[in-house]
N, C-alpha and C positions, 0 to 999 in steps of 0.2 A: 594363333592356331590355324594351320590350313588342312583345310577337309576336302579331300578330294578321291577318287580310286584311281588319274590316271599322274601316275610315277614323273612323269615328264615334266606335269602342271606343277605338282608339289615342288622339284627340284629346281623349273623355272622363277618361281615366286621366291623362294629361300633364296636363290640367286641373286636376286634382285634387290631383295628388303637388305641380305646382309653387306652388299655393295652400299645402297645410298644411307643403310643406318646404320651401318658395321655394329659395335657392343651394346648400343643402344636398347636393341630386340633380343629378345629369348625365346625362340621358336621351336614350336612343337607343330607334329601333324599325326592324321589317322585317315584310312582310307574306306574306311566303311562307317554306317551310320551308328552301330552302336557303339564302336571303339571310340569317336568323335564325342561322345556323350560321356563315358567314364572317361578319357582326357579331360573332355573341359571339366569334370569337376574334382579332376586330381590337378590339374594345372591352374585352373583359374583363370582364363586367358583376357585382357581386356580388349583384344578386336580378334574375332575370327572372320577367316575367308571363306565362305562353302560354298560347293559346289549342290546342285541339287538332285540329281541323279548320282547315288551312292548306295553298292549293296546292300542288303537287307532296307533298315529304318533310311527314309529317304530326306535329304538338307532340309526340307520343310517341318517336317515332324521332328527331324533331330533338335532343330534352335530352338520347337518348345520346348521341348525335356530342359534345354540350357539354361533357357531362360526363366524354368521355376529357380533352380540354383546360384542365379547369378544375372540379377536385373539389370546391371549396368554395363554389363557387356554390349561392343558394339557389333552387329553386323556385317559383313558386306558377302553379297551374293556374286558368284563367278558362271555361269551356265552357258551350256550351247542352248538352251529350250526358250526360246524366245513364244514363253506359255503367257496368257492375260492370266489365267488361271492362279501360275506361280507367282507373279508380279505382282499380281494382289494380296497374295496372301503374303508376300515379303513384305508387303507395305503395311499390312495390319501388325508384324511383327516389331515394326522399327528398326527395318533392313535402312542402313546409311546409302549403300549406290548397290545397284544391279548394274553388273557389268557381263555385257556377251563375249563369248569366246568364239575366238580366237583373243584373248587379250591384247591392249595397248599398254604398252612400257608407262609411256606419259600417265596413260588415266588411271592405272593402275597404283604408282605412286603419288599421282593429285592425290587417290582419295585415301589412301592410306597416311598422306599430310593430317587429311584433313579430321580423320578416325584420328589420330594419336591429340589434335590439339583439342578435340571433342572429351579424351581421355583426361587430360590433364585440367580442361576447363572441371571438370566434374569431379575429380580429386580436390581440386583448390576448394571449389565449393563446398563438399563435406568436410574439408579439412575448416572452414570458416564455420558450418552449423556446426562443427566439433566444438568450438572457438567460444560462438556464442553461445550452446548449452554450459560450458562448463564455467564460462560467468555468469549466468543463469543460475545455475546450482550454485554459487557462491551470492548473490545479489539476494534471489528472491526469500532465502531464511532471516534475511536482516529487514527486507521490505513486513513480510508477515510478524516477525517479533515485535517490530514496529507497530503495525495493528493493535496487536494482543496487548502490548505494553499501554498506550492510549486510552484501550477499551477500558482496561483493569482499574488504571489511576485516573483514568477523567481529565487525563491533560491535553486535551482536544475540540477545536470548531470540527465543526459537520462537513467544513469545505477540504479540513483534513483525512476524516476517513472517507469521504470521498474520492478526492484523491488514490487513497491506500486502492481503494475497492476498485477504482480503473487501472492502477498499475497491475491487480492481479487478477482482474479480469473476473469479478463478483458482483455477479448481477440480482442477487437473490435480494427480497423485503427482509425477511426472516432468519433468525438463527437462533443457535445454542450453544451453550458452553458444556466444556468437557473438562474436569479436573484428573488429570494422570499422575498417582501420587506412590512413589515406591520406597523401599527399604528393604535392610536384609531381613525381616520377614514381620508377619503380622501379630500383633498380641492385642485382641482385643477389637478395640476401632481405630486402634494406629498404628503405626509400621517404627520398626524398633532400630536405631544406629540412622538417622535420617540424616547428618550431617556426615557421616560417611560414604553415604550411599551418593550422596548427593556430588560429590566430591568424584568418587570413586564413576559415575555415572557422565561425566565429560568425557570420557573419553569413546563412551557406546550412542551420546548423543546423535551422533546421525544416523545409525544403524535404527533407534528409538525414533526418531523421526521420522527415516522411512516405513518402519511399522505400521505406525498411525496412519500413514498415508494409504498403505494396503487397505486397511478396512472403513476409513473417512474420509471422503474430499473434504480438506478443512485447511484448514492457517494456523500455523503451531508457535507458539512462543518459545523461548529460553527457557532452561531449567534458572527456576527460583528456589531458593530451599531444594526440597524433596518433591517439587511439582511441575509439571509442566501444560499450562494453558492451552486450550485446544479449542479455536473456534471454529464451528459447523455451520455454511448455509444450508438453510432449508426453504422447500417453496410452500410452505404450510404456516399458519399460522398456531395449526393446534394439532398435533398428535395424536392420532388415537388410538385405542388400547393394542390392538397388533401390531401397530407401528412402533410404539413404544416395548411392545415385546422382545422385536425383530433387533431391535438398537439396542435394548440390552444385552442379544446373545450375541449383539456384534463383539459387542465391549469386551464377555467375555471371550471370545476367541481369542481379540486382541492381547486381551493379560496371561493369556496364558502362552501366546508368541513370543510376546515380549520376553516369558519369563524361561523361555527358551535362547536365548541371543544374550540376555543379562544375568549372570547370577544374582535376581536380586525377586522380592515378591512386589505385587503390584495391585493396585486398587485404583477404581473408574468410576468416579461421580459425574452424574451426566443434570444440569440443566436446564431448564425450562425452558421454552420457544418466545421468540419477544424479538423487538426490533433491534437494532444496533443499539440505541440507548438503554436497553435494559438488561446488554450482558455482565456488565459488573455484576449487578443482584445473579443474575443467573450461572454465576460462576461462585458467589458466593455460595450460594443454594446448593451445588453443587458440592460445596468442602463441607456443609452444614450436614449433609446426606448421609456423606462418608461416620463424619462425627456419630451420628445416631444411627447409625447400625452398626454388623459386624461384617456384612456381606460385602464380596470383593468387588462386587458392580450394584450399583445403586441407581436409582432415577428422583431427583427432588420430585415428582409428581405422586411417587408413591407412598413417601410420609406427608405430603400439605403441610410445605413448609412455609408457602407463600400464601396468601390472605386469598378465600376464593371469593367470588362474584358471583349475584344472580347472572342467570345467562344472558340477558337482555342488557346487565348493566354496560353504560357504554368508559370503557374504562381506553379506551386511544383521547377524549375529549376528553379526558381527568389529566391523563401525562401529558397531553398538547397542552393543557393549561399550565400547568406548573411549568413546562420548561420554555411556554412563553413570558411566564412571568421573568425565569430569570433571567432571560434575555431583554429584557425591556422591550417585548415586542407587544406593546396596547393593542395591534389590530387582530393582533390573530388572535390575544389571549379573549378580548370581546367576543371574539367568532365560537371562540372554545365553550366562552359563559352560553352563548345562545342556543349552543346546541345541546349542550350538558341541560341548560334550563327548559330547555322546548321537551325532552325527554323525559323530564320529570311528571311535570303538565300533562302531557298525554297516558304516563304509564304508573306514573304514582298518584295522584290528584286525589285521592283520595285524604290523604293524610299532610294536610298542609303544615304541620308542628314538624314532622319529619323534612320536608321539605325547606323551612326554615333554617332546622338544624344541620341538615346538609351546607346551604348556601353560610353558615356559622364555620363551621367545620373549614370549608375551604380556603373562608377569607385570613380565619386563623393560620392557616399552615403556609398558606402564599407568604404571609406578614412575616411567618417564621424562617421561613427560606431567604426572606431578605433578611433581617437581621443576623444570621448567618454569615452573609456574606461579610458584614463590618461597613463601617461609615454612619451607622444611623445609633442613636442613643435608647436604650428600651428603656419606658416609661413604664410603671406596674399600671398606673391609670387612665393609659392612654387610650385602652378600651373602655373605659366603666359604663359609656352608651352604649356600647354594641347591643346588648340583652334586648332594653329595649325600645333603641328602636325595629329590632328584625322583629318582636314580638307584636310591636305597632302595628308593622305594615298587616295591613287589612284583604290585600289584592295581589297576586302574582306580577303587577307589573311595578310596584313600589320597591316588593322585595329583589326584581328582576334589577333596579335601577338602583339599590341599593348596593346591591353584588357588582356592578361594575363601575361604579364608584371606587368602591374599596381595592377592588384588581387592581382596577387603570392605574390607582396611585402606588398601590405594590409596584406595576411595570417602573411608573414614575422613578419609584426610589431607588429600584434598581440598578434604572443608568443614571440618576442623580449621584447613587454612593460612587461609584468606576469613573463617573469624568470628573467627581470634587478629587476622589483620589489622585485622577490621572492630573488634575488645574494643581493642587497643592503640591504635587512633586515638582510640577513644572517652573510652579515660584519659588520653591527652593533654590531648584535648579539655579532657576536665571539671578536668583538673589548673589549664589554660588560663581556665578560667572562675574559680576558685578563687582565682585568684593575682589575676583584672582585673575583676570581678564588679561593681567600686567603681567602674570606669571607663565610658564610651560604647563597648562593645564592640557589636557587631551577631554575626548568622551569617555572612557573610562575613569577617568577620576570624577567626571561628576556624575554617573552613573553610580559610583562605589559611596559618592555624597549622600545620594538619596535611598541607596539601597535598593538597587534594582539592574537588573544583567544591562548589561549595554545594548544585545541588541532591542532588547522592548523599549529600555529610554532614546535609544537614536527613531525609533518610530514613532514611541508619544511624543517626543520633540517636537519632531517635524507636524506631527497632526495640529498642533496646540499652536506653533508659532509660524509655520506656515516655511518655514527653514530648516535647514539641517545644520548639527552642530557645530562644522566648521564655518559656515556661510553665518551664521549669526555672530561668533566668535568674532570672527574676524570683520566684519561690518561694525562690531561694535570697538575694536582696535583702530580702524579707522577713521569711526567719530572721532573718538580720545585723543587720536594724535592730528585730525583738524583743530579743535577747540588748541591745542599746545601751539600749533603752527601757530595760529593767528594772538593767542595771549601770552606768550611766551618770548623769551630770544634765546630759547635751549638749540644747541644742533640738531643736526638731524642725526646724528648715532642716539644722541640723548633722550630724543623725544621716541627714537626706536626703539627703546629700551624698554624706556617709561610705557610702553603700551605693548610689549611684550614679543620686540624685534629683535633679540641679541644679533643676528646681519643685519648693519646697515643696507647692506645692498637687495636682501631680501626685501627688508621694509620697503624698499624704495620701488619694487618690483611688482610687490602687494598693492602699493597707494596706489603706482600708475595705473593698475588693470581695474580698480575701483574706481577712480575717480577720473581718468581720464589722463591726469599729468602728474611729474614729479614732486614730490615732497616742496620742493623749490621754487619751480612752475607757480604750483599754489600758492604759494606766500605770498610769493611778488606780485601775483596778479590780485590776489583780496587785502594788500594791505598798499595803500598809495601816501 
């Protein structure tokens, strides 16, 4: 676009541009500052030339007007006013060159090189943030379902939603679940044709998605059934009553949007606040809410559906215990008992039979989580002491020592049952390899021996035997066919065979990088 009011300048420039860029350029001009202003934003121009001295609205005030419409336009100023004034306010504009008149040919087309490769750097670029958002929109609903799905079923280490929580940039302690659950309409406290709806709701799923997003920063799972998972951070640990008002009316705005976009009706169970380990229950809580009432937005905090606490009770050092126990982590789960114990002491002490029954209570339920797991035999009499000796102890540091007794060996058995399981697969395994070593076995067949996916046995493998399943396999083909070499007067196809070479040439390729020489090599030289 060239903006200028004298007729000569304009016809000189068009001259010029259409010589060295011929079809290249589409050029428009206007001679005053307001014509130059409706131009650029019926043309769109990606570099203009202006002049600064232009009837009425002057090239300075014009390029702002431009530049609210059209950020990426470039610049360049042409002027006889060699003003500090203008210059500098060209420069706070992100004018590319000020050029004085009488123009030069040369400078005139350098910068207008250099304005066109500025244009297309800056197309390319949008053209690639185009690129990447729209793998982005395609990635990041698989990265979150992922989440949601972990959360739900517990098939998850901590190093893993951790992970999740840095790829989607979740920095929050605390969250909640949200259960989004529809049908063609409601009867009662449930929603009616949910396998149609559910069906029928694929194909508004991302319309439904973006929804949610409108009124939750959250992480949204896949429709299951007739539901769809929806986890919320929060930077609170506890809600309180207007807050939880505010999140209700959110909910409802949302179902009734929703039920704008979907012909379908919709109901929002929302629960409880708790750390990443406690969204399962909290999404349970959540479908539990729905269940007991009729109302199309619910909060689990408003039926007490979850078990409450004194306020003082420390209930983070109850779930740090337990999920130390199932980890077989002794040290922290100790850390847990001392604190949970030192709390009692100080704020219960009064009633030292209650305090018993507590330290009872927990050793019970630790004991219980392990046998759970499998690998241990339950005894009926394998308590018959407990009663008493907790009733014995006389003094808070007998009972204190008696409590981590019991934990520690909870921890113990924990990771006793997972490495006797993970040792007894292991000697199946290698019993497995032993007996077929001679055969075309693979890691998937003796994965499928033990009953276990292949990649968890190619990594307990290696943990247990300090190898991986080809490197053992085949070290142990290469024993078998030493001991043949030297007791034997079989060929070498034969003894290749025999330990599970059908190529001779193979086998021969396999010994030398093991042992150093040929099948041949080694005979002659251990046998004199």
């Amino acid at each position: 676009m060239l903006a200028d009011d004298e007729g000569i300048v304009i016809e000189s420039c068009k001259f010029l541009i259409e010589k060295e860029f011929g079809d290249s350029c589409i050029i428009e001009y206007a001679k005053t500052g307001r014509s130059v202003i409706e131009l650029a934003e019926k043309f769109r121009p990606d570099i203009a030339i202006m002049d600064i001295q232009m009837p009425g609205i002057n090239g300075i005030e014009a390029m702002k007007e431009i530049r609210k419409t059209n950020e990426n336009i470039i610049f360049i100023v042409m002027s006889a006013y060699d003003k500090f004034g203008y210059a500098k306010e060209a420069i706070r504009l992100g004018v590319l060159e000020y050029i004085m008149k009488p123009m030069k040919k040369d400078k005139l087309l350098q910068v207008l090189k250099l304005a066109m490769q500025r244009v297309d750097e800056g197309r390319l670029r949008r053209s690639n943030d185009l690129m990447i958002k729209e793998k982005l929109e395609t990635v990041v609903p698989i990265i979150e379902n992922g989440l949601v799905f972990n959360i739900l079923f517990q098939e998850h280490f901590m190093e893993d939603i951790d992970n999740y929580r840095g790829l989607l940039g979740i920095e929050q302690k605390y969250y909640y679940m949200i259960a989004v659950v529809y049908g063609d309409d409601q009867e009662g406290n449930h929603m009616t044709n949910a396998v149609g709806s559910s069906v029928r709701m694929q194909q508004y799923y991302q319309d439904v998605r973006n929804g949610i997003k409108e009124y939750f920063d959250c992480v949204i799972g896949s429709i299951m059934s007739n539901k769809i998972a929806v986890l919320v951070p929060c930077d609170k640990q506890k809600l309180d009553f207007n807050e939880r008002v505010e999140l209700i009316d959110r909910a409802r705005n949302l179902t009734r949007y929703l039920k704008k976009i979907v012909d379908a009706s919709f109901r929002v169970g929302i629960g409880g606040v708790g750390e990443m380990r406690d969204m399962s229950k909290s999404y349970s809580d959540a479908l539990n809410a729905l269940v007991q009432t009729t109302s199309s937005v619910v909060h689990a905090d408003d039926l007490s559906l979850s078990c409450n606490y004194d306020e003082d009770y420390p209930i983070e050092s109850e779930k740090t215990l337990f999920d130390s126990v199932l980890a077989g982590d002794i040290n922290r789960a100790v850390a847990s008992i001392n604190s949970f114990f030192d709390w009692m002491i100080e704020s219960r002490s009064e009633s030292f039979d209650n305090i018993k029954l507590k330290v009872l209570e927990f050793v019970l339920w630790a004991e219980h989580l392990v046998y759970e797991r499998g690998g241990l035999t339950y005894r009926f009499n394998a308590r018959k002491d407990y009663l008493t000796t907790v009733n014995a102890c006389t003094d808070y540091s007998r009972l204190r020592n008696w409590f981590i007794d019991r934990i520690t060996q909870c921890c113990s058995n924990a990771r006793m049952t997972q490495s006797k399981k993970e040792v007894g697969m292991i000697e199946n395994a290698l019993e497995y390899i032993r007996e077929n070593y001679n055969k075309d076995i693979s890691l998937v067949d003796v994965a499928r021996k033990v009953d276990i996916s292949p990649y968890y046995f190619s990594k307990v493998f290696k943990d247990e035997t300090g190898h991986n399943f080809i490197e053992h396999l085949t070290n142990l083909r290469i024993e078998k066919a030493k001991e043949l070499l030297l007791l034997s007067e079989l060929s070498m196809k034969e003894i290749g065979v025999m330990v599970g070479y059908a190529d001779p040439n193979y086998f021969s390729r396999s010994f030398k990088k093991h042992v150093g020489v040929t099948p041949t090599e080694y005979k002659e030289s251990n046998i004199k």
